[in-house]
C-alpha positions in Angstrom: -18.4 20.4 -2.7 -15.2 21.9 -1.9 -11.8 20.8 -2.8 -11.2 20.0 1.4 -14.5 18.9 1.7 -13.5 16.4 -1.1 -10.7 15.1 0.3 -12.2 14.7 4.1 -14.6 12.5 2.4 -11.9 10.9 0.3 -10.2 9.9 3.3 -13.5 9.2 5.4 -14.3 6.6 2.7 -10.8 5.2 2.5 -10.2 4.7 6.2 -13.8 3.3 6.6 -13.1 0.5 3.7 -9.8 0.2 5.1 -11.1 -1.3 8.9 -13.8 -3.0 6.7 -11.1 -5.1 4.9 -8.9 -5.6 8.1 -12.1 -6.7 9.9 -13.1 -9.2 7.2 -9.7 -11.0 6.5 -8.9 -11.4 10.5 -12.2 -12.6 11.0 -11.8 -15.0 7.9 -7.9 -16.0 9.8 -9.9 -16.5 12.8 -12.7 -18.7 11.0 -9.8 -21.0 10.0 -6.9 -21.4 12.0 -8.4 -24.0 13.8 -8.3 -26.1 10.1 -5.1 -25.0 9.6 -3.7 -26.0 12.3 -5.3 -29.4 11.9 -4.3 -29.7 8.3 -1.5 -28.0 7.5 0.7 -27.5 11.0 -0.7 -31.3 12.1 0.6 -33.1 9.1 2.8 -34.2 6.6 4.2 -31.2 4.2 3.9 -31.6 0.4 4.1 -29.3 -2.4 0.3 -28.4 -1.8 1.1 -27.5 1.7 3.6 -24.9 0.6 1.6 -23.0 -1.9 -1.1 -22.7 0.8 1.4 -21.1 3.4 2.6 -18.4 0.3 -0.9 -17.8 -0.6 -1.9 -17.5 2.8 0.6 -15.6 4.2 1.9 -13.9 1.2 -2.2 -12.6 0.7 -2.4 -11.4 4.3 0.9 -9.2 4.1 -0.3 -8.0 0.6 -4.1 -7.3 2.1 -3.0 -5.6 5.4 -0.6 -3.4 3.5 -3.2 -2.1 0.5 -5.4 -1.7 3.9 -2.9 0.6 5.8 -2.2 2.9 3.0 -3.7 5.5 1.0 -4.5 7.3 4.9 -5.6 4.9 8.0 -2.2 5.3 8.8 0.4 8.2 8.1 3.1 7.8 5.3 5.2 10.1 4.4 5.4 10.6 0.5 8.4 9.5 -0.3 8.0 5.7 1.3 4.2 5.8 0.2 5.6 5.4 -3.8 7.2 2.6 -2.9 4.7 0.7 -0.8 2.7 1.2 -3.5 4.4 -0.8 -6.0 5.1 -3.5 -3.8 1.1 -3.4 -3.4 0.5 -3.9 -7.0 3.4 -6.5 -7.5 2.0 -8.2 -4.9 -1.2 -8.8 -6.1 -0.2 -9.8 -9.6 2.3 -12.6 -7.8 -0.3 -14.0 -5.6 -2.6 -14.1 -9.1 0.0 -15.6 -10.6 0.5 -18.1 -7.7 -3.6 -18.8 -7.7 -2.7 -20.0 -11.1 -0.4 -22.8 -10.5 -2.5 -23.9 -7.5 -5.4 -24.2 -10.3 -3.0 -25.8 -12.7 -1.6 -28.2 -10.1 -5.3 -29.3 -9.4 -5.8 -30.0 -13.4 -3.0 -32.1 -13.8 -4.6 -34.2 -10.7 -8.0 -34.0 -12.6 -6.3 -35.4 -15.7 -4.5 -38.6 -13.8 -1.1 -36.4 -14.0 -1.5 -36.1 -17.3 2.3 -35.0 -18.9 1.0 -33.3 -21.9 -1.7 -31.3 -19.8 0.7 -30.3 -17.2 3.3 -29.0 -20.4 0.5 -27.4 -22.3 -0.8 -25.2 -19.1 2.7 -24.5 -17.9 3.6 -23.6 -21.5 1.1 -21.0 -22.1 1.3 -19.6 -18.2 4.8 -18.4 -18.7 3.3 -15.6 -21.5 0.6 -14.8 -18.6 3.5 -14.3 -15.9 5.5 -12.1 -18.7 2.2 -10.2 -19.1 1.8 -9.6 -15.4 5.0 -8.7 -15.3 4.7 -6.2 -18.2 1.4 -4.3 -16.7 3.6 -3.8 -13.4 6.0 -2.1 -15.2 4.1 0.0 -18.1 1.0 0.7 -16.1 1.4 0.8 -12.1 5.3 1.6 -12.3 5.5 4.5 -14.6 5.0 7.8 -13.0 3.8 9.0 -16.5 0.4 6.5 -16.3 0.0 6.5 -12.4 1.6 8.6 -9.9 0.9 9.0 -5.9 0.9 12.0 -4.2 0.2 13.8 -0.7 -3.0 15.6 0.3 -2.5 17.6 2.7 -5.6 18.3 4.6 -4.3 20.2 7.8 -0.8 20.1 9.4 -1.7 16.9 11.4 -4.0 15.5 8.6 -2.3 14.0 5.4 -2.5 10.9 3.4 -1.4 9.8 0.1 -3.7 8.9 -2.9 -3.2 7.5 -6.2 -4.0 9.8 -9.5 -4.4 7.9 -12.7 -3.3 9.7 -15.9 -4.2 7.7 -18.9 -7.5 5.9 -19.5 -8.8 2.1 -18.7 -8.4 1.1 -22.1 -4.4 -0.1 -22.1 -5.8 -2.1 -18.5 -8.4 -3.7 -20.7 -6.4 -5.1 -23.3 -4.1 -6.5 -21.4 -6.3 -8.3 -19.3 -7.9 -10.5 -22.3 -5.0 -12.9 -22.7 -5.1 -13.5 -18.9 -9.4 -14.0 -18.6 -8.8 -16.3 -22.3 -6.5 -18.3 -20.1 -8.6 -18.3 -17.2 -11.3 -19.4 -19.7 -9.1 -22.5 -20.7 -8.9 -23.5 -17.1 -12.5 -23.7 -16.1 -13.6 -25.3 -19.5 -10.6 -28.2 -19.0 -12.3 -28.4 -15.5 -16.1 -28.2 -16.6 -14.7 -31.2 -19.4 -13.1 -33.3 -16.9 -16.0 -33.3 -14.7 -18.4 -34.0 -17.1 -16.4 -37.3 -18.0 -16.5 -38.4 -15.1 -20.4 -37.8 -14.5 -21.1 -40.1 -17.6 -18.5 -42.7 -16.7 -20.0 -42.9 -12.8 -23.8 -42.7 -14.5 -22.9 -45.6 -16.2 -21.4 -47.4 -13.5 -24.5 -46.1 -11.7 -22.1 -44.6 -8.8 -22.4 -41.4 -7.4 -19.8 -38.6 -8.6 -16.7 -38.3 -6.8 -16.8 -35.8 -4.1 -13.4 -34.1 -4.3 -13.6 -34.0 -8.6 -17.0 -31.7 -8.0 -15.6 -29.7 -5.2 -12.3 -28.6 -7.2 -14.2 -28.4 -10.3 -16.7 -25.8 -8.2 -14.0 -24.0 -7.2 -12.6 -23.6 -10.5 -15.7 -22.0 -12.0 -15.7 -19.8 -8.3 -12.8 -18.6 -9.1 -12.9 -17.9 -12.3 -16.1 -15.7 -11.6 -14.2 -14.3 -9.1 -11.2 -13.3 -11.2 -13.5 -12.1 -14.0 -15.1 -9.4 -11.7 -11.4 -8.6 -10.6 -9.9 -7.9 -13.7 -12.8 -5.4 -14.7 -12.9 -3.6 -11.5 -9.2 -3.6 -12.2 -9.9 -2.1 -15.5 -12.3 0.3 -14.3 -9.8 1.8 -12.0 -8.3 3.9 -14.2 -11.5 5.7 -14.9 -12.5 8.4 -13.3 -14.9 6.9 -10.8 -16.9 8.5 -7.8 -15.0 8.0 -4.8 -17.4 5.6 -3.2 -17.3 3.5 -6.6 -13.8 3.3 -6.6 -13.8 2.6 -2.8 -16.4 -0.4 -3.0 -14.4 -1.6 -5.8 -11.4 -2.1 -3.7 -13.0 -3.8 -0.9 -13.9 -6.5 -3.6 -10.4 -6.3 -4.9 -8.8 -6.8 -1.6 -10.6 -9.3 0.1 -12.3 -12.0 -2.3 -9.2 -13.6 -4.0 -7.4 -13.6 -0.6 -9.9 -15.5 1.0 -11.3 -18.0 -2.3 -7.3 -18.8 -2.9 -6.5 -20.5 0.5 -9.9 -22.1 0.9 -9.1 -23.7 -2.3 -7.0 -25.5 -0.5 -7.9 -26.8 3.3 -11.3 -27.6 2.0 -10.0 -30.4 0.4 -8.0 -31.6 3.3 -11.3 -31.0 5.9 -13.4 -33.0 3.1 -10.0 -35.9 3.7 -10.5 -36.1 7.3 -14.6 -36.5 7.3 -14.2 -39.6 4.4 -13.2 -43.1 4.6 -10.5 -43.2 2.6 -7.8 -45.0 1.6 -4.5 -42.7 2.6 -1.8 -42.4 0.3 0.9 -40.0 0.9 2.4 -38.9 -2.2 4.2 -35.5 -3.4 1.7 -34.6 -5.6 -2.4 -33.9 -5.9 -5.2 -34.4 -3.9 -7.1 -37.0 -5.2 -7.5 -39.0 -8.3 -9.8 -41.0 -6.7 -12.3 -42.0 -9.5 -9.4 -44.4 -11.4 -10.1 -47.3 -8.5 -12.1 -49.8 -10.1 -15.4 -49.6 -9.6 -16.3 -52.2 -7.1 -13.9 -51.3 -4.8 -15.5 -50.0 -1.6 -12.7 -47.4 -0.3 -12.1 -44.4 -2.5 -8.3 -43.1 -2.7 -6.9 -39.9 -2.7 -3.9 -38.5 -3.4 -2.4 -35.9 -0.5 -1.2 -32.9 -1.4 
Protein backbone atom coordinates (compact mmCIF):
# COMPACT_ATOMS: atom_id res chain seq x y z
CA UNK A 1 0.00 0.00 0.00
CA UNK A 2 0.78 3.53 -0.24
CA UNK A 3 2.67 5.69 2.11
CA UNK A 4 -1.03 7.70 2.89
CA UNK A 5 -2.81 4.68 2.69
CA UNK A 6 -0.34 3.49 5.44
CA UNK A 7 -0.82 6.06 7.66
CA UNK A 8 -4.93 6.27 7.30
CA UNK A 9 -4.72 2.74 8.46
CA UNK A 10 -2.07 3.57 11.05
CA UNK A 11 -4.34 5.98 12.59
CA UNK A 12 -7.66 3.89 11.84
CA UNK A 13 -5.97 1.17 14.09
CA UNK A 14 -4.78 3.58 16.67
CA UNK A 15 -7.98 5.45 17.25
CA UNK A 16 -10.00 2.16 17.12
CA UNK A 17 -7.68 0.62 20.16
CA UNK A 18 -7.77 3.92 21.57
CA UNK A 19 -11.93 3.87 22.32
CA UNK A 20 -11.31 0.10 22.93
CA UNK A 21 -9.03 0.94 26.04
CA UNK A 22 -11.23 3.96 27.18
CA UNK A 23 -14.27 1.68 26.87
CA UNK A 24 -12.71 -1.11 28.92
CA UNK A 25 -11.11 0.83 31.86
CA UNK A 26 -14.53 3.08 32.38
CA UNK A 27 -16.49 0.09 32.26
CA UNK A 28 -13.95 -1.69 34.70
CA UNK A 29 -14.39 2.10 37.07
CA UNK A 30 -17.95 1.50 36.72
CA UNK A 31 -17.81 -2.34 37.70
CA UNK A 32 -16.25 -1.08 40.95
CA UNK A 33 -17.08 2.09 42.34
CA UNK A 34 -19.72 0.71 44.13
CA UNK A 35 -16.77 -1.45 46.24
CA UNK A 36 -14.98 1.42 46.49
CA UNK A 37 -17.03 3.44 47.79
CA UNK A 38 -17.92 0.78 50.41
CA UNK A 39 -14.34 -0.03 51.18
CA UNK A 40 -12.26 2.62 50.71
CA UNK A 41 -14.51 6.08 50.96
CA UNK A 42 -16.72 4.14 53.83
CA UNK A 43 -13.88 3.35 56.17
CA UNK A 44 -11.06 3.83 58.10
CA UNK A 45 -7.76 5.04 55.92
CA UNK A 46 -4.46 3.01 56.39
CA UNK A 47 -1.47 2.76 54.41
CA UNK A 48 -3.17 0.15 52.10
CA UNK A 49 -5.91 2.53 51.48
CA UNK A 50 -3.45 5.05 50.03
CA UNK A 51 -1.63 2.98 47.62
CA UNK A 52 -4.99 1.85 46.23
CA UNK A 53 -6.13 5.65 45.62
CA UNK A 54 -2.38 6.25 43.70
CA UNK A 55 -2.72 3.06 41.78
CA UNK A 56 -6.11 3.80 41.05
CA UNK A 57 -6.05 7.10 40.13
CA UNK A 58 -2.62 7.47 39.23
CA UNK A 59 -3.37 4.28 36.43
CA UNK A 60 -6.53 5.97 35.09
CA UNK A 61 -4.63 9.37 34.31
CA UNK A 62 -1.71 7.35 32.93
CA UNK A 63 -4.34 5.04 30.78
CA UNK A 64 -6.60 7.88 29.57
CA UNK A 65 -3.58 9.82 28.43
CA UNK A 66 -1.52 6.76 26.37
CA UNK A 67 -5.38 6.50 25.10
CA UNK A 68 -5.68 10.14 23.84
CA UNK A 69 -2.49 10.35 22.08
CA UNK A 70 -0.75 9.13 19.19
CA UNK A 71 -4.26 10.59 17.03
CA UNK A 72 -7.85 10.20 18.75
CA UNK A 73 -7.28 13.57 19.59
CA UNK A 74 -5.09 16.36 17.99
CA UNK A 75 -1.63 17.42 19.49
CA UNK A 76 0.44 19.58 18.16
CA UNK A 77 4.11 18.23 17.91
CA UNK A 78 5.79 20.10 20.09
CA UNK A 79 3.38 19.12 23.44
CA UNK A 80 3.04 15.53 21.93
CA UNK A 81 7.10 14.90 23.03
CA UNK A 82 6.35 15.72 26.11
CA UNK A 83 3.15 13.89 26.85
CA UNK A 84 4.89 11.24 25.74
CA UNK A 85 7.43 10.95 28.33
CA UNK A 86 5.17 11.58 31.02
CA UNK A 87 3.32 8.37 29.39
CA UNK A 88 6.33 6.15 29.75
CA UNK A 89 7.34 7.59 33.26
CA UNK A 90 4.12 6.92 34.18
CA UNK A 91 3.90 3.50 33.66
CA UNK A 92 7.27 2.57 35.10
CA UNK A 93 6.03 4.54 38.55
CA UNK A 94 2.78 2.84 38.72
CA UNK A 95 5.15 -0.65 38.10
CA UNK A 96 7.13 0.47 40.51
CA UNK A 97 4.23 1.18 42.91
CA UNK A 98 2.52 -2.44 42.01
CA UNK A 99 5.72 -3.55 43.59
CA UNK A 100 5.52 -2.32 47.02
CA UNK A 101 1.79 -3.13 47.15
CA UNK A 102 3.21 -6.84 46.42
CA UNK A 103 5.92 -6.40 48.85
CA UNK A 104 3.61 -4.85 51.56
CA UNK A 105 1.44 -8.08 51.12
CA UNK A 106 4.74 -10.37 51.73
CA UNK A 107 5.69 -8.89 54.80
CA UNK A 108 1.89 -9.70 55.99
CA UNK A 109 2.43 -13.27 54.61
CA UNK A 110 5.62 -13.59 56.66
CA UNK A 111 3.92 -12.38 60.20
CA UNK A 112 5.78 -8.83 59.44
CA UNK A 113 8.67 -10.39 59.18
CA UNK A 114 11.74 -7.55 59.70
CA UNK A 115 14.32 -9.28 57.77
CA UNK A 116 11.79 -10.10 54.80
CA UNK A 117 10.57 -6.64 54.59
CA UNK A 118 14.70 -5.28 54.59
CA UNK A 119 15.70 -7.96 52.06
CA UNK A 120 12.66 -6.99 49.42
CA UNK A 121 13.02 -3.28 50.10
CA UNK A 122 16.84 -3.72 49.75
CA UNK A 123 16.93 -5.29 46.38
CA UNK A 124 13.72 -2.96 45.03
CA UNK A 125 15.73 0.12 45.26
CA UNK A 126 18.29 -1.37 42.23
CA UNK A 127 14.80 -2.20 40.39
CA UNK A 128 13.48 1.61 40.91
CA UNK A 129 17.26 2.85 39.72
CA UNK A 130 16.66 0.53 36.69
CA UNK A 131 13.31 1.94 35.86
CA UNK A 132 14.61 5.00 36.22
CA UNK A 133 17.63 4.32 33.94
CA UNK A 134 15.39 2.75 30.90
CA UNK A 135 13.28 6.16 31.06
CA UNK A 136 16.16 7.99 30.55
CA UNK A 137 18.48 5.87 27.95
CA UNK A 138 15.66 4.29 26.06
CA UNK A 139 12.12 6.37 26.00
CA UNK A 140 13.96 9.82 26.76
CA UNK A 141 16.69 9.98 24.17
CA UNK A 142 15.65 11.33 20.89
CA UNK A 143 18.66 9.23 19.52
CA UNK A 144 16.67 5.63 20.46
CA UNK A 145 12.96 6.90 20.21
CA UNK A 146 11.72 10.06 18.78
CA UNK A 147 7.98 11.27 17.93
CA UNK A 148 6.93 12.93 15.14
CA UNK A 149 3.86 14.39 12.99
CA UNK A 150 2.15 12.66 10.15
CA UNK A 151 0.50 14.78 8.39
CA UNK A 152 -2.20 13.15 6.44
CA UNK A 153 -4.27 16.21 5.05
CA UNK A 154 -4.50 19.82 6.44
CA UNK A 155 -7.19 18.83 8.99
CA UNK A 156 -5.78 15.31 9.56
CA UNK A 157 -2.56 14.91 11.66
CA UNK A 158 -1.45 12.91 14.56
CA UNK A 159 1.80 12.08 16.11
CA UNK A 160 3.49 8.58 16.15
CA UNK A 161 6.44 7.15 17.76
CA UNK A 162 9.51 5.87 15.45
CA UNK A 163 11.94 3.51 17.26
CA UNK A 164 15.62 3.77 16.10
CA UNK A 165 17.57 1.03 17.73
CA UNK A 166 16.51 -2.60 18.20
CA UNK A 167 14.63 -4.64 21.13
CA UNK A 168 17.63 -5.97 22.43
CA UNK A 169 18.86 -3.00 25.05
CA UNK A 170 14.76 -3.39 26.12
CA UNK A 171 15.46 -7.03 26.71
CA UNK A 172 18.26 -6.83 28.94
CA UNK A 173 17.21 -4.55 31.01
CA UNK A 174 14.07 -6.15 31.77
CA UNK A 175 15.79 -9.45 33.27
CA UNK A 176 16.76 -7.99 36.60
CA UNK A 177 13.14 -6.69 36.95
CA UNK A 178 11.22 -10.36 35.87
CA UNK A 179 14.28 -12.18 38.31
CA UNK A 180 12.84 -9.92 40.92
CA UNK A 181 9.42 -10.54 40.01
CA UNK A 182 10.42 -14.24 40.13
CA UNK A 183 11.57 -13.78 43.85
CA UNK A 184 8.19 -12.41 44.71
CA UNK A 185 5.85 -15.16 43.46
CA UNK A 186 8.32 -18.01 44.70
CA UNK A 187 8.39 -16.22 48.50
CA UNK A 188 4.55 -16.31 47.83
CA UNK A 189 4.10 -19.88 46.28
CA UNK A 190 6.59 -20.84 49.68
CA UNK A 191 4.55 -19.10 52.18
CA UNK A 192 1.49 -20.68 50.98
CA UNK A 193 2.66 -23.99 50.83
CA UNK A 194 3.52 -23.72 54.62
CA UNK A 195 0.69 -22.98 55.49
CA UNK A 196 -1.26 -25.82 53.46
CA UNK A 197 0.87 -28.44 55.41
CA UNK A 198 0.51 -26.74 58.77
CA UNK A 199 -3.65 -26.47 58.28
CA UNK A 200 -3.41 -30.28 56.71
CA UNK A 201 -2.05 -31.20 59.80
CA UNK A 202 -4.34 -29.40 61.90
CA UNK A 203 -6.93 -30.85 59.49
CA UNK A 204 -8.30 -27.08 58.84
CA UNK A 205 -9.12 -25.69 55.77
CA UNK A 206 -6.55 -23.12 54.22
CA UNK A 207 -6.92 -19.65 54.96
CA UNK A 208 -8.88 -17.76 52.54
CA UNK A 209 -7.15 -14.42 52.29
CA UNK A 210 -3.34 -16.38 52.31
CA UNK A 211 -4.65 -18.20 48.82
CA UNK A 212 -6.32 -15.19 47.48
CA UNK A 213 -3.06 -12.88 47.70
CA UNK A 214 -0.88 -15.73 46.99
CA UNK A 215 -3.24 -16.14 43.54
CA UNK A 216 -2.82 -12.85 42.85
CA UNK A 217 0.75 -12.85 43.14
CA UNK A 218 1.33 -15.59 40.53
CA UNK A 219 -1.59 -13.35 38.35
CA UNK A 220 0.43 -10.76 38.37
CA UNK A 221 3.44 -12.05 37.84
CA UNK A 222 1.96 -13.68 34.56
CA UNK A 223 0.69 -10.53 33.91
CA UNK A 224 3.94 -8.54 34.17
CA UNK A 225 5.90 -11.31 32.34
CA UNK A 226 3.68 -10.77 29.09
CA UNK A 227 4.17 -6.96 29.77
CA UNK A 228 7.76 -6.75 29.75
CA UNK A 229 8.01 -8.77 26.40
CA UNK A 230 5.46 -6.94 24.62
CA UNK A 231 7.46 -4.13 25.98
CA UNK A 232 10.46 -5.57 24.52
CA UNK A 233 8.97 -6.29 21.33
CA UNK A 234 8.07 -2.71 20.82
CA UNK A 235 11.05 -1.72 19.53
CA UNK A 236 10.88 -4.09 16.66
CA UNK A 237 9.51 -3.35 13.78
CA UNK A 238 6.08 -4.88 14.10
CA UNK A 239 2.91 -4.78 11.76
CA UNK A 240 0.83 -2.10 12.75
CA UNK A 241 -2.00 -4.20 14.05
CA UNK A 242 0.68 -6.27 16.14
CA UNK A 243 2.03 -3.39 17.69
CA UNK A 244 -1.60 -1.99 18.13
CA UNK A 245 -2.99 -5.28 19.93
CA UNK A 246 0.09 -5.16 21.95
CA UNK A 247 -0.76 -1.91 23.50
CA UNK A 248 -4.30 -2.67 24.28
CA UNK A 249 -2.69 -5.44 26.58
CA UNK A 250 -0.11 -2.99 27.79
CA UNK A 251 -2.59 -0.40 28.72
CA UNK A 252 -5.29 -2.02 30.24
CA UNK A 253 -4.32 -5.30 32.17
CA UNK A 254 -1.95 -3.96 34.91
CA UNK A 255 -4.33 -1.04 35.49
CA UNK A 256 -7.05 -3.05 36.20
CA UNK A 257 -5.10 -6.48 38.18
CA UNK A 258 -3.18 -3.67 40.43
CA UNK A 259 -6.32 -2.08 42.17
CA UNK A 260 -8.30 -5.30 42.34
CA UNK A 261 -5.35 -6.55 44.24
CA UNK A 262 -6.59 -4.58 46.65
CA UNK A 263 -10.59 -4.19 47.31
CA UNK A 264 -10.84 -7.87 46.86
CA UNK A 265 -9.45 -8.37 50.00
CA UNK A 266 -11.60 -5.88 51.75
CA UNK A 267 -15.02 -7.35 49.77
CA UNK A 268 -13.67 -10.98 50.93
CA UNK A 269 -13.48 -8.81 54.88
CA UNK A 270 -17.01 -7.78 54.81
CA UNK A 271 -18.55 -11.38 53.56
CA UNK A 272 -16.40 -13.24 56.71
CA UNK A 273 -16.89 -13.52 60.29
CA UNK A 274 -14.12 -12.07 61.47
CA UNK A 275 -12.52 -10.79 64.31
CA UNK A 276 -11.72 -6.82 63.31
CA UNK A 277 -8.65 -5.43 64.15
CA UNK A 278 -7.63 -2.07 62.97
CA UNK A 279 -4.12 -1.73 62.64
CA UNK A 280 -1.72 0.43 60.22
CA UNK A 281 -0.43 -2.34 58.53
CA UNK A 282 -1.58 -5.71 56.38
CA UNK A 283 -4.49 -7.39 55.63
CA UNK A 284 -4.57 -10.41 57.35
CA UNK A 285 -2.30 -12.68 59.22
CA UNK A 286 -5.02 -14.67 60.16
CA UNK A 287 -3.57 -18.20 60.20
CA UNK A 288 -1.17 -17.37 63.61
CA UNK A 289 -4.63 -17.76 65.95
CA UNK A 290 -4.39 -20.91 67.50
CA UNK A 291 -6.05 -23.44 66.11
CA UNK A 292 -9.22 -24.00 68.04
CA UNK A 293 -10.19 -20.74 68.01
CA UNK A 294 -13.41 -20.29 66.09
CA UNK A 295 -13.12 -16.55 64.64
CA UNK A 296 -10.30 -15.98 62.23
CA UNK A 297 -8.44 -12.40 62.44
CA UNK A 298 -7.32 -10.19 60.04
CA UNK A 299 -5.31 -7.45 59.96
CA UNK A 300 -6.80 -4.11 58.04
CA UNK A 301 -4.97 -2.48 55.74
Amino acid sequence: MSELEESLFALDWNNNISVAIITTISYEYMLQFEKEVTYVWGRQWSVMTYLYLVARYFGILVVMTCACWGGLFYIPEAPCYGIFLFMQWGISAYFALAKVILIWRLYALYNQSKPILYILLGLFLPIVALYIAVDIFLWSRPSAISVQEVIITPNIKYCTAVFHIGPMLAIYASIPILCYDILLVVLAIAVLMKHLKERKELRMKPNTYVVMIVRYHVVYFVMHLANQIFIAILWADLPIVVMNLVLLFNDTAPFILVPRLIISIWETHANDNCIHVSTTFEDCVCWTLPPMEEHEMDLDA
